[in-house]
C-alpha positions in Angstrom: 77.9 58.6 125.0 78.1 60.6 121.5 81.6 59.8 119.9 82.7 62.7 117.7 84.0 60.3 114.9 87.2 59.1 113.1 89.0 62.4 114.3 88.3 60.7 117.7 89.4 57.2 116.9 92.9 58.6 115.5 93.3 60.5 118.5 92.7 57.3 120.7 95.1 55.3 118.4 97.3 58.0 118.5 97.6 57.9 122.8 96.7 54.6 123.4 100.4 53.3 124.8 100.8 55.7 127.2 97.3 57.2 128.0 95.3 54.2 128.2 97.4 52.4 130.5 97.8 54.9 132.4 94.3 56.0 133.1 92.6 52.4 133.0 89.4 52.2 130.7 87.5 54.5 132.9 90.0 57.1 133.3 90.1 56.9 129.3 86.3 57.8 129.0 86.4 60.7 131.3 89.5 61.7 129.2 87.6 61.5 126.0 84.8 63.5 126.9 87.2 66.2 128.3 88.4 66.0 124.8 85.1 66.7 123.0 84.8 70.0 125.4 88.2 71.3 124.8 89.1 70.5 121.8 88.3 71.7 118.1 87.6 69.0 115.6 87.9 70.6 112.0 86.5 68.4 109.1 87.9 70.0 106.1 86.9 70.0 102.2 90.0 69.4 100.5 89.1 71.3 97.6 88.5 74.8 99.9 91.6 73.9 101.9 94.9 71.8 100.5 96.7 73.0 102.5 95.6 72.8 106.0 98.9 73.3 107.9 99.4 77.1 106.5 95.7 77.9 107.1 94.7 80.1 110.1 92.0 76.9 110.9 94.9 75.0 111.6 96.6 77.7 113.5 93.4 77.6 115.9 93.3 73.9 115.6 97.3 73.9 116.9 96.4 76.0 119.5 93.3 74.1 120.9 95.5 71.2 121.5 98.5 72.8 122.7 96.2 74.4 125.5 95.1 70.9 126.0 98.1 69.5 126.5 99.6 72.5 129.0 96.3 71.5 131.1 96.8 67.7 130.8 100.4 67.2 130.8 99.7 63.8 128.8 99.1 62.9 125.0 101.6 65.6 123.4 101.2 63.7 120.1 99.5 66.0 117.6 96.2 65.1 116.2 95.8 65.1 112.0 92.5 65.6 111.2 91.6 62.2 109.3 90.5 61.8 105.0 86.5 61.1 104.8 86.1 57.1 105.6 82.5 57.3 103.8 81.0 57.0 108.0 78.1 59.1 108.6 77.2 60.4 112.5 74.1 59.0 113.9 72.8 62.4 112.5 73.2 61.7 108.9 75.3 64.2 109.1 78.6 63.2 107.1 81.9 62.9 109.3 84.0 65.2 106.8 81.7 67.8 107.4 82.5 70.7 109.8 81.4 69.5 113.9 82.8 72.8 115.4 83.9 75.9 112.7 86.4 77.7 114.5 86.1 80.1 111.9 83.4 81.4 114.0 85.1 81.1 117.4 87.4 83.3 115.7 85.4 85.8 114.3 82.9 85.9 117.1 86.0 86.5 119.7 87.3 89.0 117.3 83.7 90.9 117.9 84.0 90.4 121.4 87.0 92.2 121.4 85.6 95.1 119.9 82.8 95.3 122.0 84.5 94.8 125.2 86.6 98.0 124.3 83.9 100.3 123.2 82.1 99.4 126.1 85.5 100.6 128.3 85.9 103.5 126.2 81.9 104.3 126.7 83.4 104.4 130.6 79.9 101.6 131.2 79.9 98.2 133.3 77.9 95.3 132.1 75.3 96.4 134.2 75.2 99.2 132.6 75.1 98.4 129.1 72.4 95.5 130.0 70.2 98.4 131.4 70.6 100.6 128.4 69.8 98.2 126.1 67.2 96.0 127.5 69.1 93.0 128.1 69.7 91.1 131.4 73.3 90.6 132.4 73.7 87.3 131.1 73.0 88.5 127.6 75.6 90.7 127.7 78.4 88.5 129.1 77.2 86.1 126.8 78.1 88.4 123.8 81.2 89.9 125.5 82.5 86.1 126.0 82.1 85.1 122.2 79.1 83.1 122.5 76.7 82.5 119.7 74.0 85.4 119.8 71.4 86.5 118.0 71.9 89.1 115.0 69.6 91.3 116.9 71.4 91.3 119.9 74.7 92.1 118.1 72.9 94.7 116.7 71.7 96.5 119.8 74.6 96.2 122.1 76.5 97.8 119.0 74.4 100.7 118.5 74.2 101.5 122.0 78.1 101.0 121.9 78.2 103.5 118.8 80.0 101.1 116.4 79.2 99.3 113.3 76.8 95.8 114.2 79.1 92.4 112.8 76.3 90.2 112.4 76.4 86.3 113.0 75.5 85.3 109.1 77.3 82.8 107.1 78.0 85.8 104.6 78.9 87.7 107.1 81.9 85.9 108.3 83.1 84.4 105.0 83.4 88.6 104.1 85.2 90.4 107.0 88.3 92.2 106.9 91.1 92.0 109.1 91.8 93.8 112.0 94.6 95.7 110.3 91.8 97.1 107.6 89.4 98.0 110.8 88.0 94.6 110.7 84.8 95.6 109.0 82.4 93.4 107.6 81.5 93.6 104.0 77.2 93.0 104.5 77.0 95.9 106.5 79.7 98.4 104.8 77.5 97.7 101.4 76.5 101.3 100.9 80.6 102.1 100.2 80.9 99.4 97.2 79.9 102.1 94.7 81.4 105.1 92.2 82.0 108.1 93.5 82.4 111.7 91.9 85.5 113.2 93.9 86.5 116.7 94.4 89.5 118.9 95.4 91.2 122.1 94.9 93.4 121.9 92.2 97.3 122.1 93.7 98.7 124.5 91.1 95.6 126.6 89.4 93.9 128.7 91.7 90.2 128.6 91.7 89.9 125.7 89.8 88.3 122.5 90.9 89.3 119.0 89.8 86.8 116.5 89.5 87.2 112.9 89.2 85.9 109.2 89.5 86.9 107.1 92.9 85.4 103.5 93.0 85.4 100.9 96.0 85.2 97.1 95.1 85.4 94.4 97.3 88.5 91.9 97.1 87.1 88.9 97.7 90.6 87.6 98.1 92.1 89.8 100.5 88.7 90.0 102.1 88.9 94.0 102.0 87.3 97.2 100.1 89.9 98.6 97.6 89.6 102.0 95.6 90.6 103.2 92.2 90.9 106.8 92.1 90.9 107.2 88.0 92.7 110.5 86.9 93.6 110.3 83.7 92.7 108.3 80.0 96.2 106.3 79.0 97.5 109.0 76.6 98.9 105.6 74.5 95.2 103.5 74.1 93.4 106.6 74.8 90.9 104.4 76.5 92.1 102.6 79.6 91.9 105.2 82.8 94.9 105.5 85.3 93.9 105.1 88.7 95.9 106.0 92.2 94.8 102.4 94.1 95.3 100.5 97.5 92.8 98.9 100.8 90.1 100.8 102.8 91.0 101.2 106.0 88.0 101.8 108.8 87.8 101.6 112.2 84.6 101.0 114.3 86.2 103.2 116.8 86.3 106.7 114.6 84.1 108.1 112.4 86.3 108.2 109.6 87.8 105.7 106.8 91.1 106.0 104.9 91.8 105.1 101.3 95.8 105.0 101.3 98.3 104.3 98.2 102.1 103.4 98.6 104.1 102.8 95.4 107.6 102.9 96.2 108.1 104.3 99.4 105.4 107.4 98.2 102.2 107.6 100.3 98.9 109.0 99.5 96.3 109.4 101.5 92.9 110.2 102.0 90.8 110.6 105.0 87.2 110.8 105.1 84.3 111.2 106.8 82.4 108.3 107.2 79.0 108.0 105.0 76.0 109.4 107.0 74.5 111.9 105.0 71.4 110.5 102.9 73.0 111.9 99.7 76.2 109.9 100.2 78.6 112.8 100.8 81.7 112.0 102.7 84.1 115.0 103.3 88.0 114.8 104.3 91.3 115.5 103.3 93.7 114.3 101.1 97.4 114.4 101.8 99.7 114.0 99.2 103.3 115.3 97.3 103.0 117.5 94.3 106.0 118.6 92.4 107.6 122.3 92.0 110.6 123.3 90.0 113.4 122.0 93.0 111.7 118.9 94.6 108.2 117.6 95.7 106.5 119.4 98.4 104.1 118.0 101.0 100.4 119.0 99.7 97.0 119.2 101.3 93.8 119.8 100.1 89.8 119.4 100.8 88.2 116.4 99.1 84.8 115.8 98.7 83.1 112.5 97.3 79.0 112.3 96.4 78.0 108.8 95.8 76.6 108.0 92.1 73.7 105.3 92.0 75.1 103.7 88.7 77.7 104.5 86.7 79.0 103.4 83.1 82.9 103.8 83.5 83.2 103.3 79.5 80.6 105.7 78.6 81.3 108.8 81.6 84.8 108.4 82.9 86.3 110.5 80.0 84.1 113.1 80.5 84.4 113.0 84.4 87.9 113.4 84.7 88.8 117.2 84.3 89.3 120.7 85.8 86.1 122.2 86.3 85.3 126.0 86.3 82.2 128.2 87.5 80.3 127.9 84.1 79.8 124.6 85.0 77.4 122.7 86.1 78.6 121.0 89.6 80.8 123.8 90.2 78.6 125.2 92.6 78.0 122.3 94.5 81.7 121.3 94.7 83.1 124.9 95.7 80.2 125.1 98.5 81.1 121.3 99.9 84.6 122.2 99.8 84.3 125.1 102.1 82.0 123.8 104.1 85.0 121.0 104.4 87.7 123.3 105.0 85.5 124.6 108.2 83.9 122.4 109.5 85.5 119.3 108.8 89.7 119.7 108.5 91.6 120.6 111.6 94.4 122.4 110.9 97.1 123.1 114.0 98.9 126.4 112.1 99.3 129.3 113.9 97.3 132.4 112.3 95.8 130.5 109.5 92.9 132.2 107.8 91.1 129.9 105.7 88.7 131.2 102.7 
């Protein structure tokens, strides 16, 4: 019978008074290997994770064995996942090392999640969704359960589902945003880390058009796209650009993304359409205050974005960053993609309203 190492051991030592005696030696090894099936055993590097109890492993670690101990009603003890002892499995596998990342439990019942409600809001069964995608039943309860699946299963079932494929890779999990964000995964987003030249009507001069640069990153430590809408130079270094910033929200339910700002109980937002056009065009709205001669006002307008395939920020963003008029170059484009916007792709619930 495969032991599943020191982790094992402390959890024997750890039960042995009142466990042991009462099950007999037998009773013991039947309880052990009901152990290795219900339980997580997380190996962790202590230079990735020092500190284990605030980390979400050890929240899904906590919860393993509390579900454990509701079913057994023995062995309440928590079990401490053990330092490296130098002991290697029969594998030559070392023992620190991960047996069971419930980093993936957790992100592949996070995808489950999403499928299993795209696949209610389709109005399908399984049956259903196994016919239309080729895939026998098992398949798809297999994917719907959180098992591990192939990347080209993910990917099926999600496009016949009409959401964005999570794939199973190692880079794939390590980059994927929470659920708040839209819990999008970075690998297959990659076409939105770029610059992008944005434009709107401009809120006080009419006919004009102001143009400027909006970037998404990814924050590798919030595990999220960000944005920096630059508007302005610093007028003090004359250099350094201003930029409204904040996360990228996106849902795999709606076709849109939101890049929102808060600074002090002020919100900013902008609303977008999501990037399907082969020139990188994403169309929306952005929904803002501007300020009159009383007070701030609530202000809308258009907003168009065209992705740029590289971009020097120290050579073009001065330039980029102005009102634009009709004797200029992109003004055509950006007044037709901005009427296009305001009738095809804003809804606006006024009564009456006749838009240009």
């Amino acid at each position: 019978m495969k032991l599943v190492g020191a982790a094992l051991l402390r959890a024997e030592d750890g039960c042995r008074t009142g466990l042991a005696v009462t099950l007999g030696h037998g009773g013991f090894l039947k309880w052990r290997r009901a152990f290795e099936q219900h339980t997580t055993i997380l190996f962790l590097r202590k230079d990735k994770f020092e500190n284990l109890e605030g980390s979400h492993l050890a929240k899904m670690r906590s919860y393993r064995e509390r579900r454990w101990n509701r079913n057994s009603g023995i062995c309440r003890q928590p079990f401490a996942a053990p330092e490296f002892s130098g002991k290697f499995t029969s594998a030559g596998i070392p023992a620190r090392a991960e047996m069971v990342r419930s980093y993936d439990l957790e992100f592949r019942l996070a995808r489950a999640r999403k499928l299993e409600r795209a696949l209610r809001n389709k109005g399908w069964t399984r049956k259903q969704l196994a016919e239309e995608t080729g895939y026998d039943e098992r398949a798809i309860r297999n994917i719907l359960a959180g098992e591990p699946v192939r990347d080209q299963t993910v990917v099926d079932v999600s496009q016949a589902l009409g959401i964005e494929p999570e794939t199973d890779t190692k880079h794939d999990r390590a980059e994927v945003a929470e659920d708040e964000y839209g819990g999008y995964s970075r690998s297959t987003h990659r076409q939105y880390e770029s610059f992008f030249y944005s434009y709107r009507r401009s809120f006080t001069n009419y006919g004009e058009i102001f143009k400027s640069i909006i970037e998404i990153r990814w924050d590798g430590t919030d595990n999220r796209f960000v944005f920096f809408d630059y508007y302005e130079l610093d007028k003090v270094t004359g250099q350094d650009a201003r930029a409204h910033t904040g996360a990228v929200f996106m849902s795999s339910f709606t076709n849109l993304l939101h890049l929102q700002t808060i600074y002090e109980g002020s919100l900013r937002l902008i609303t977008l359409t999501k990037m399907r056009e082969p020139e990188g065009i994403m169309r929306g709205a952005i929904m803002t205050q501007s300020e009159n001669i009383m007070s701030f006002q609530p202000t809308l307008s258009p907003i168009v974005l065209r992705r740029i395939p590289t971009y020097s920020v120290g050579k073009e963003l001065s330039r980029d960053m102005k009102m634009i008029t009709a004797d200029e170059s992109d003004y055509e484009f950006a007044a037709v993609q901005l009427g296009l916007t305001e009738r095809q792709t804003i809804k606006l619930a006024f009564d009456n309203l006749q838009i240009r």
